[in-house]
N, C-alpha and C positions, 0 to 999 in steps of 0.2 A: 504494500500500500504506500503510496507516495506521502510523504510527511515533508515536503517543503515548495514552493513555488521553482526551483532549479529544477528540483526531480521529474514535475511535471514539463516543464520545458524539453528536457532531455530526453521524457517519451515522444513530443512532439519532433525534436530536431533528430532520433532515430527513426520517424517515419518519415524524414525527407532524408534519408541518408546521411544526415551530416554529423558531425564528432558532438558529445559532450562538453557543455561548457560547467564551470565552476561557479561564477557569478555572473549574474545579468550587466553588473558594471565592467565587467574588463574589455581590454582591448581588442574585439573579435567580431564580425559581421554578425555570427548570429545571435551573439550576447546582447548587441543591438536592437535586433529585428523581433527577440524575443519580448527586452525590455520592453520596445516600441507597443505589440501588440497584446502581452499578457494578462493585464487589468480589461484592458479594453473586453478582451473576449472571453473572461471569466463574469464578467457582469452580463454580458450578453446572452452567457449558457444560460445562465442564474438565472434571468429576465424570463427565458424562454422556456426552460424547462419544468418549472412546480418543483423542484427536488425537495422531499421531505426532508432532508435535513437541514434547511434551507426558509423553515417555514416557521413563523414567527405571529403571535398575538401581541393586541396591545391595546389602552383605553386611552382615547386622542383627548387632549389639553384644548379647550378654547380657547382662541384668541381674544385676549384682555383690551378692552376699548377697539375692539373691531369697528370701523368707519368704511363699511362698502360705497364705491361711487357709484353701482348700482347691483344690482341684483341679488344674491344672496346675502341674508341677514348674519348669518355667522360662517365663523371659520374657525378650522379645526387643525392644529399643526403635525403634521407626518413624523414619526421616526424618521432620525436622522440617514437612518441606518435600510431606509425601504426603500424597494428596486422597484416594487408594484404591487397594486393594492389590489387583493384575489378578492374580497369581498365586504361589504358593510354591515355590518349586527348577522344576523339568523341567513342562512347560504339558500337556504328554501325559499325566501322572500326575495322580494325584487325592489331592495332599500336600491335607490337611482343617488349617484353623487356625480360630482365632478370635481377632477385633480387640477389646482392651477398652480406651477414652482411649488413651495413646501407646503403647500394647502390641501386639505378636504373638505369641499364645500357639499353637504347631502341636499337633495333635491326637496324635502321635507325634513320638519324640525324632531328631533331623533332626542330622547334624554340622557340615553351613554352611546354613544359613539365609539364601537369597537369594531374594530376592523382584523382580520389577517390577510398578510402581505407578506411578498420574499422578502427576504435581508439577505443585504450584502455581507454574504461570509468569505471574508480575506485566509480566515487558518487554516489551512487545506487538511491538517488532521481533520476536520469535520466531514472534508469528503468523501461519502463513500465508492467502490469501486467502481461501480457505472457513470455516476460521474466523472470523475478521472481520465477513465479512457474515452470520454465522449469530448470533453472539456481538450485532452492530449489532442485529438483526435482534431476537433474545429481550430487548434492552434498550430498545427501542423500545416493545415488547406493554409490556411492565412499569411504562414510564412515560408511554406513553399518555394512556390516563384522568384519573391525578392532572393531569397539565399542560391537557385538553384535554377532558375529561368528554365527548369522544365513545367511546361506549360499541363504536358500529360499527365504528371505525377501530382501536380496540381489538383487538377479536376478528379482524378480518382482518387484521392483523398476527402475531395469535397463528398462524394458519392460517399466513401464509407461514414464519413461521417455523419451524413444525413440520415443515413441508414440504423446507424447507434442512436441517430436522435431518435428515431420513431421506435426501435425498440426502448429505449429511456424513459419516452415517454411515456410509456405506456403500461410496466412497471410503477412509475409516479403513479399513475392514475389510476388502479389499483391499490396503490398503499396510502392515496386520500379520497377513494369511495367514501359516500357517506348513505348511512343506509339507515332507513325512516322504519323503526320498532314499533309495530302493531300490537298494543295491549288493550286496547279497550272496543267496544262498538263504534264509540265516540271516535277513536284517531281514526278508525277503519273510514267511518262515513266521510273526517275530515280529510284525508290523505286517499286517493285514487290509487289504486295498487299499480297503475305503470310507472308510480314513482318509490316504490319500494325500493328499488336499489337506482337510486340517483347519484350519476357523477356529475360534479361540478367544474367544469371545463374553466379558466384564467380565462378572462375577455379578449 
């Protein structure tokens, strides 16, 4: 399992054939081209993927003497630390907001404002192995080319990595099913049974 930001670079710069580096800062093209795109497309996997370990709760602060120049009456301040906002209060409802820079504005006036969203996690111990190799895998397409101007080894990189995405995905999406427990007459009438096992798809 990969325990550092070099490590994971190093499975990406052995699937474009090139050497191992030590640090992203030394003197070497791909210690560069790694620096260059590392953060960049670890926040992008993050974004894109749902990865459960990756997945975070929170209960948003108002904004104090809020002064809209029009439209929403309040505002709600982001973790500093959120990639994107998977949903507002109860995932079964259909709470409507909108994100503007570090704000959650809800489309209706809400009492607690809880939201979960990804967070940006920088400590790669937290990544588990699918990630890893997915994350390896879109860092490698990325830096390809510049290190290696093969065009071919390129694009088939992109391919397998799209390919780890949709297995990844879906994986994720199984390990955040959320599934609606039938105990009463009452939930049965209020809950339609094709939604007994509801997945929550990210917007």
């Amino acid at each position: 399992m990969a325990t550092t930001d070099i490590h994971i670079c190093n499975l990406a710069l052995s699937r474009c054939k090139e050497k191992n580096i030590t640090s992203m800062s030394e003197n070497t093209k791909s210690a560069e081209v790694c620096s260059m795109w590392y953060n960049i497309t670890r926040k992008s996997v993050l974004t894109n993927i749902n990865a459960s370990f990756s997945l975070k709760r929170a209960v948003l602060a108002e904004v104090a003497d809020y002064e809209p120049v029009f439209g929403h009456k309040k505002a709600y301040i982001l973790p500093k630390d959120c990639l994107q906002v998977i949903h507002l209060g109860n995932p079964l409802e259909n709470n409507l907001y909108q994100i503007e820079g570090e704000y959650l504005y809800p489309a209706e006036p809400i009492d607690k404002v809880e939201i979960k969203y990804i967070a940006d996690i920088e400590d790669v111990t937290k990544f588990d192995a699918d990630f890893i190799e997915l994350f390896a895998l879109t860092l490698a397409s990325k830096i390809c080319e510049p290190l290696t101007h093969d065009t071919e080894l390129a694009s088939y990189l992109k391919r397998l990595a799209d390919e780890k995405y949709i297995e990844t995905s879906t994986k994720y999406g199984r390990d955040n099913k959320i599934t609606v427990v039938k105990s009463s007459r009452f939930r049965e009438a209020k809950y339609n049974s094709e939604i007994e096992h509801y997945n929550y798809r990210i917007k």
